[in-house]
C-alpha positions as CSV (number, residue, x, y, z in Angstrom):
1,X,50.6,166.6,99.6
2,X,52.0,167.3,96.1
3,X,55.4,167.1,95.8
4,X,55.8,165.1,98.4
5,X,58.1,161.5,98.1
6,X,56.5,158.2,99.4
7,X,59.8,156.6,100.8
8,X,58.5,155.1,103.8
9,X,55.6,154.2,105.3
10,X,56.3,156.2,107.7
11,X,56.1,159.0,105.5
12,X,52.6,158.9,105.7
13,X,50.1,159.6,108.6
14,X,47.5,157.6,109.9
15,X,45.1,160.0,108.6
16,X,46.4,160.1,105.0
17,X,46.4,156.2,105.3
18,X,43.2,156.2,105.8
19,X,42.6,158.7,103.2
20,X,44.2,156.2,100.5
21,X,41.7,153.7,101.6
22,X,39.0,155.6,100.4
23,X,40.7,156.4,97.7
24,X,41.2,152.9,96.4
25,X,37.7,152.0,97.6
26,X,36.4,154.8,95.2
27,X,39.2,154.1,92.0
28,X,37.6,150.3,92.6
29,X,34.4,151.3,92.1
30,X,35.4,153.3,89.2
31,X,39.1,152.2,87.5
32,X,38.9,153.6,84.3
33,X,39.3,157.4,84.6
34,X,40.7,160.0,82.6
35,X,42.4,162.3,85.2
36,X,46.0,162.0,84.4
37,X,45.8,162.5,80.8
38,X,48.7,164.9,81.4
39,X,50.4,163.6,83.1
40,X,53.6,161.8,82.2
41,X,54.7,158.9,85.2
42,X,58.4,157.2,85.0
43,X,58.6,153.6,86.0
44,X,62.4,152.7,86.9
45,X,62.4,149.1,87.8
46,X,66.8,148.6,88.8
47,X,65.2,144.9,90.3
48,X,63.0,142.6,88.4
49,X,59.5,142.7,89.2
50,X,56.2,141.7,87.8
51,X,53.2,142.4,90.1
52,X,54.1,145.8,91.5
53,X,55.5,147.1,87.7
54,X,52.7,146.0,86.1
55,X,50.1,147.4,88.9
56,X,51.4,150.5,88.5
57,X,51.5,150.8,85.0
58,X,47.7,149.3,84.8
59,X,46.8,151.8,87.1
60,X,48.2,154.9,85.2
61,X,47.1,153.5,81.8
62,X,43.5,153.0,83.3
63,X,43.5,156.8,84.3
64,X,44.8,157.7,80.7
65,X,48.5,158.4,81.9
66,X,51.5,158.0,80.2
67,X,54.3,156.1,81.2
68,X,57.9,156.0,80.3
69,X,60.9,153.9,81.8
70,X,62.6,150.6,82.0
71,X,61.7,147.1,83.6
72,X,65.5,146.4,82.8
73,X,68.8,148.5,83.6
74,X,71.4,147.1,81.7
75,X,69.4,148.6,78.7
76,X,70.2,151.8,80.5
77,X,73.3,154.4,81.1
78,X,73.7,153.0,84.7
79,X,75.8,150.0,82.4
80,X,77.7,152.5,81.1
81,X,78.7,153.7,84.8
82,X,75.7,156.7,85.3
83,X,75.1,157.1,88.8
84,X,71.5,157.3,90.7
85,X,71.7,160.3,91.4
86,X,72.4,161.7,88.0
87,X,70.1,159.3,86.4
88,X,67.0,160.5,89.1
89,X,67.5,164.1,88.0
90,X,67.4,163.6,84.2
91,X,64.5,161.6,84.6
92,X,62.7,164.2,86.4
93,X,63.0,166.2,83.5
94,X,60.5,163.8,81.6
95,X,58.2,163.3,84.0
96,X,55.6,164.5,87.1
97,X,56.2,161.4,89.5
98,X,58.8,159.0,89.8
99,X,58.2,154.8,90.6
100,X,61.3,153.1,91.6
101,X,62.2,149.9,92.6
102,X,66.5,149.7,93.4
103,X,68.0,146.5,95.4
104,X,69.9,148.9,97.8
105,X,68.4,150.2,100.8
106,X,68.6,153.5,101.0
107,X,68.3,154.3,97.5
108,X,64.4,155.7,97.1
109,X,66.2,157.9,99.9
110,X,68.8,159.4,97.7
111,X,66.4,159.6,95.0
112,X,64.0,161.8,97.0
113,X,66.3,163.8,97.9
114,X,67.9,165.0,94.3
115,X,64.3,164.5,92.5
116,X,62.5,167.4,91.5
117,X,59.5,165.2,91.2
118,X,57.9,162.9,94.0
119,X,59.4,159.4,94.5
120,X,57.4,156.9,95.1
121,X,59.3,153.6,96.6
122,X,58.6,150.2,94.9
123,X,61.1,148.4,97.1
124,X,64.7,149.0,97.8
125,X,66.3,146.6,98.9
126,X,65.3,144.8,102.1
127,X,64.3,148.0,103.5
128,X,60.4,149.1,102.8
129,X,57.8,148.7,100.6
130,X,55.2,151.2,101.5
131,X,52.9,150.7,98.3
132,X,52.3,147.2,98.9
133,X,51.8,147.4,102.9
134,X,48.8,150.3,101.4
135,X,47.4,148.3,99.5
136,X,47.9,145.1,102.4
137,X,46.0,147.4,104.5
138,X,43.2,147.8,102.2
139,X,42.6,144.3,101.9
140,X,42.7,143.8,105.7
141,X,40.0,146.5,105.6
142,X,38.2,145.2,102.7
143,X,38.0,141.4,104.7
144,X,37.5,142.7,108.2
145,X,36.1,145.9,108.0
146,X,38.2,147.4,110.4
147,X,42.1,147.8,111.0
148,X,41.8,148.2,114.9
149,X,42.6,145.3,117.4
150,X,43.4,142.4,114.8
151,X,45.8,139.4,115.2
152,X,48.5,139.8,112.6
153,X,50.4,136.6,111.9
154,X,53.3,137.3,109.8
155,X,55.0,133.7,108.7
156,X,58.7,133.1,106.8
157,X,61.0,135.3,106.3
158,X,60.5,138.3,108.8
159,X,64.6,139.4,108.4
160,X,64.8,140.4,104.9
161,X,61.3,140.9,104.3
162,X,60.4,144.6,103.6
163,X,56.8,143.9,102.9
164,X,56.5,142.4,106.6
165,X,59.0,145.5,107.7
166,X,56.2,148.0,106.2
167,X,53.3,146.4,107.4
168,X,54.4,146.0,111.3
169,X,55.2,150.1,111.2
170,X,52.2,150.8,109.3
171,X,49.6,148.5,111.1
172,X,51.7,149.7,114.7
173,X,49.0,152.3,114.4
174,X,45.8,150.1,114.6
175,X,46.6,148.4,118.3
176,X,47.6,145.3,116.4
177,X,48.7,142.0,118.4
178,X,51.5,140.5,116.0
179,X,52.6,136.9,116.2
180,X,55.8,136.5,114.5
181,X,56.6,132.8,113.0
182,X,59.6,132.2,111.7
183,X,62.8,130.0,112.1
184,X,65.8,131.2,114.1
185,X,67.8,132.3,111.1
186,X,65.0,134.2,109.7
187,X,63.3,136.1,112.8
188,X,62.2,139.9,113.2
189,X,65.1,142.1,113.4
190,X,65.2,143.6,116.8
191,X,64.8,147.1,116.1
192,X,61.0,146.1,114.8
193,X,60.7,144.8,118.2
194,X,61.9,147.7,120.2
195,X,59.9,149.7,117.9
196,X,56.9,148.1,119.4
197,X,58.0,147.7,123.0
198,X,58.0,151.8,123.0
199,X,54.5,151.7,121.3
200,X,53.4,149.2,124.2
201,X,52.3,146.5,121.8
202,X,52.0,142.7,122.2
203,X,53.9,140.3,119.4
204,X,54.4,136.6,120.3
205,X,57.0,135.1,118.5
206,X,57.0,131.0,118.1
207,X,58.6,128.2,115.6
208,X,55.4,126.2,115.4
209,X,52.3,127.5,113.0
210,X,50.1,125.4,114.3
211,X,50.4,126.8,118.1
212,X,48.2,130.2,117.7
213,X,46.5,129.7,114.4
214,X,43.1,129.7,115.7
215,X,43.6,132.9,116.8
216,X,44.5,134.8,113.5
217,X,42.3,137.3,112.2
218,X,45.3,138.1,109.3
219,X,47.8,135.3,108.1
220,X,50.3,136.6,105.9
221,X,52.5,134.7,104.4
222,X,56.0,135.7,102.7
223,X,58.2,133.8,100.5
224,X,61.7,133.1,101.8
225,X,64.2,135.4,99.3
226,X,67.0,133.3,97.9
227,X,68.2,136.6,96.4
228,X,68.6,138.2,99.6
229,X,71.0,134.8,100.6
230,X,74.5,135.2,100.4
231,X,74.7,131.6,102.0
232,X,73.1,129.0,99.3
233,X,73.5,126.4,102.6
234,X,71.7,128.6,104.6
235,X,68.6,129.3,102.1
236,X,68.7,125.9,101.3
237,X,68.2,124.9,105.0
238,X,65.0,127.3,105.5
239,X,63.3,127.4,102.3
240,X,60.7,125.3,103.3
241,X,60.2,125.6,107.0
242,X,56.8,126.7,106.7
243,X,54.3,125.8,104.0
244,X,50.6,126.2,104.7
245,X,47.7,123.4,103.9
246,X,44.6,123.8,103.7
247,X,44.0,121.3,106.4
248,X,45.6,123.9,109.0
249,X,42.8,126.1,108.0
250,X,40.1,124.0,110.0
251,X,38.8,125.5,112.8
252,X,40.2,128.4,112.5
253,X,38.4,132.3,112.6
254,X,35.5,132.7,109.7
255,X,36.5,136.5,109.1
256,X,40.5,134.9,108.8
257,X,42.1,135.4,105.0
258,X,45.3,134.1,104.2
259,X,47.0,137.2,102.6
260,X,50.7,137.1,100.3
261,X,52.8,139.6,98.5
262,X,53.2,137.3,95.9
263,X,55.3,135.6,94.0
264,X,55.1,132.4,95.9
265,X,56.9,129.4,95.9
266,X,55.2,126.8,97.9
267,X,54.8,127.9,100.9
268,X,51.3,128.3,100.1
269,X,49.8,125.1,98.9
270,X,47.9,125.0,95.7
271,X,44.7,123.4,97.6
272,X,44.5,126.4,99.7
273,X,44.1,128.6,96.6
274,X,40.1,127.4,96.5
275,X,39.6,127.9,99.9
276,X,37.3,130.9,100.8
277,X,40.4,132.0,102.8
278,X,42.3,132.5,100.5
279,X,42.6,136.4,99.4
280,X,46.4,136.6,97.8
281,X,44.9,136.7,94.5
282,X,42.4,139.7,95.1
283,X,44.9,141.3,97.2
284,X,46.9,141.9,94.2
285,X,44.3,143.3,92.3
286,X,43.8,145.6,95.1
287,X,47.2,146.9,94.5
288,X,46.1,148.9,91.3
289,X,42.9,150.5,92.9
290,X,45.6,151.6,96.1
291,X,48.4,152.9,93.6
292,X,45.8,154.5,91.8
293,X,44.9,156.4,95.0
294,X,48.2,157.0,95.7
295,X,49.4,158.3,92.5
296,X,46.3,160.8,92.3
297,X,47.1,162.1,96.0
298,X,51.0,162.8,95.6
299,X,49.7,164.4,92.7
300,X,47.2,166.8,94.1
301,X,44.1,165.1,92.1
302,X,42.5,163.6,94.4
């Protein structure tokens, strides 16, 4: 495995999926490690984030990494005109593995391709996010013990979300019905679709939450991007098409959590944060036992 970029999810097989679950099961277990003492990891955030930056960087400094980069770029030579490319190869210089988060599609790509270190993807664009659909799938496993034959509802913004983009590929694997909610300006691009016709899976797409909640083993709900808008009508129009109450939670599956990349905005209603549905939170501390696991296995570690 070392050496080896995490660009897609696709990248990875079923198997080593797998393999990072028990992984992270055995980091949570045990977070504080000293295993990549020597280890020097870059963090090159091109696109604000706080959750995924900052899981990372807990999750080298708990193994007693070091870590080197920027959560900013215009304090960097791309403002003076310094291309990825170039900028990907000096920084492999200074380090063994390489995080990086780019608005453009495409980019983490590039970047594999030119690095002499592994690239791991943190997001580019509204393309993927494999480390967050890992570490998705390990709270799916964590909650229902099992990632074969779940219902999968996937609610908001399904056209520029890559965390929804990652997770249908990924969880394509399990025999997983998906229900896709979402308004007509925001639905599933349909190359995911296609994907799954040729994998013979079911989805169900529909405009009304309430219709197939009952049924949901996974809700997982996504933030609609205003950043990914270039129509401020448009965003305006769907921002808040769906927001979920706790009162749409009655009845519904005891084994159901309501699951979230995070950040949210409201389409997650504060009440709901004290129901025992409600995983988001958890799920994001997840994301440092996964990224642990992953970081270890590009590395050859563990």
């Amino acid at each position: 495995m070392k050496n080896k970029s995490l660009v897609s999810i696709n990248d990875f097989t079923k198997d080593e999926y797998l393999k990072i679950l028990e992984l992270a099961a055995d980091f949570e277990k045990k977070p504080t490690q000293n295993i990549l003492k020597d280890h020097v990891i870059a963090t090159l955030f091109f696109e604000p984030s706080t959750r995924t930056r900052l899981s990372f960087e807990t999750a080298v400094s708990r193994l007693s990494g070091k870590i080197v980069g920027f959560s900013d770029s215009s304090s960097t030579s791309t403002s003076k005109g310094e291309t990825l490319r170039d900028s990907i190869r000096i920084v492999s210089n200074y380090s063994d593995l390489i995080v990086m988060r780019h608005p453009l599609e495409g980019s983490a790509r590039l970047a594999s391709e030119v690095a002499s270190v592994p690239i791991v993807n943190a997001g580019d664009g509204a393309n993927q996010h494999p480390t967050q659909t890992l570490l998705d799938m390990y709270s799916i496993w964590k909650t229902q013990g099992t990632l074969d034959n779940l219902n999968l509802f996937l609610v908001g913004d399904l056209k520029y979300g890559r965390t929804v983009h990652s997770l249908l590929m990924a969880m394509s694997k399990f025999n997983t019905t998906f229900y896709f909610i979402a308004p007509d300006e925001l639905r599933m691009p349909d190359e995911y679709k296609l994907y799954l016709d040729t994998k013979g899976l079911k989805y169900i797409e529909c405009k009304d939450f309430n219709e197939y909640i009952k049924e949901a083993d996974i809700i997982y709900m996504t933030r609609v991007q205003q950043e990914r808008f270039t129509d401020p009508i448009e965003y305006e129009r769907v921002k808040n098409v769906y927001i979920l109450q706790r009162s749409m939670l009655e009845g519904t599956r005891k084994n159901m959590k309501v699951l979230h990349p995070l950040p949210r905005v409201n389409e997650i209603a504060r009440d709901v944060d004290e129901s025992p549905q409600a995983y988001y939170f958890q799920q994001a501390l997840n994301g440092v036992y996964t990224r642990q696991a992953i970081i270890t296995y590009m590395l050859g570690i563990k």
